[in-house]
C-alpha positions as CSV (number, residue, x, y, z in Angstrom):
1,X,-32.6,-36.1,48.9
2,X,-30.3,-33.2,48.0
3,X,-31.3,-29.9,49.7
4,X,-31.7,-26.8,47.5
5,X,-31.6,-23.1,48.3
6,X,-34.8,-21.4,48.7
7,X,-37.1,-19.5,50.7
8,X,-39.9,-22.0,50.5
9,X,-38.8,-25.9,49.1
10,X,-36.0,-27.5,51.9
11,X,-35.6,-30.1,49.7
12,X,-36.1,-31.9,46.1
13,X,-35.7,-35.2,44.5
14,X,-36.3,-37.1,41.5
15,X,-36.9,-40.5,40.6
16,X,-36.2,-41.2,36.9
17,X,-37.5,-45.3,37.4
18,X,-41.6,-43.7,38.2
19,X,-41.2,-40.1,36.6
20,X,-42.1,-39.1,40.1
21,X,-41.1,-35.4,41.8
22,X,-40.4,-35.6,45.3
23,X,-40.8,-32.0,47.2
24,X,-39.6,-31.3,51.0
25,X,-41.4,-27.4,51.6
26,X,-40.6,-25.9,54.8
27,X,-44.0,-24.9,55.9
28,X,-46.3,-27.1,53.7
29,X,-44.9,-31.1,54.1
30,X,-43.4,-33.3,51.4
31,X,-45.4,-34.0,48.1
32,X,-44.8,-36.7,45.4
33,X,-46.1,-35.1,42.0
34,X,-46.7,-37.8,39.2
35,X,-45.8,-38.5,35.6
36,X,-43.2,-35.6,36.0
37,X,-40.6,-34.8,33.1
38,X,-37.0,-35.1,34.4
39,X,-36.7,-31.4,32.5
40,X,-39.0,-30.0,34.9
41,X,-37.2,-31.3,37.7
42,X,-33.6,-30.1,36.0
43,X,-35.5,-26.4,35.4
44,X,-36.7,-26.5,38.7
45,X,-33.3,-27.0,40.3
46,X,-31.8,-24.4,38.2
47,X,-34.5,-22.0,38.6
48,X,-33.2,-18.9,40.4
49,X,-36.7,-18.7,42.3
50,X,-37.6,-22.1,43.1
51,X,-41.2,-21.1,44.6
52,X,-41.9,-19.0,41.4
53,X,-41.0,-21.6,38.7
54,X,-42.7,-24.1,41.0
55,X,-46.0,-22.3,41.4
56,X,-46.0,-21.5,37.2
57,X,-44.7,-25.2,35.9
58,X,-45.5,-27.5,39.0
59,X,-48.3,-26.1,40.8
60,X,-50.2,-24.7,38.2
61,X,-49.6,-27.9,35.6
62,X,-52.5,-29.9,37.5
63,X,-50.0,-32.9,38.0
64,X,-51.2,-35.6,40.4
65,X,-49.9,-35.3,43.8
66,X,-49.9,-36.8,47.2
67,X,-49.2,-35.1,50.1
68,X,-46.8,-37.8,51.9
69,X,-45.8,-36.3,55.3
C-alpha cells in the first residue's frame, strides 16, 4: 500500500479488479470505500490536501464503507 503525504491519511490504495478504495488514517483505522472511480483515487493522490479533497469527494459522496481495522 503506498504511503502518501499528509496530515491525516498514512496510507492509500486501490484496487482496479473490485473498484474498491483502501484508506490507512493515522488516528481513525483503515476503511475500504466501495464502487469507487479509479479518478477519485488518482485526484485523491494528487490532491495537495488529501484530508480536504477526502472529506468533499470521499466522505461526503455517501460511498459504502467498512471500517477494516
Amino acid at each position: 500500500m503506498p504511503a502518501v503525504i499528509s496530515t491525516c491519511l498514512d496510507n492509500a490504495d486501490y484496487n482496479t479488479g473490485t473498484s474498491t478504495l483502501t484508506l490507512v488514517f493515522d488516528k481513525w483505522g483503515t476503511f475500504e470505500f466501495y464502487s469507487v472511480a479509479v479518478a477519485v483515487y488518482d485526484a485523491l493522490i494528487a490532491a495537495a490536501s488529501k484530508g480536504q479533497y477526502f472529506n468533499f469527494n470521499i466522505r461526503n459522496a455517501n460511498y459504502t464503507y467498512l471500517r477494516i481495522a
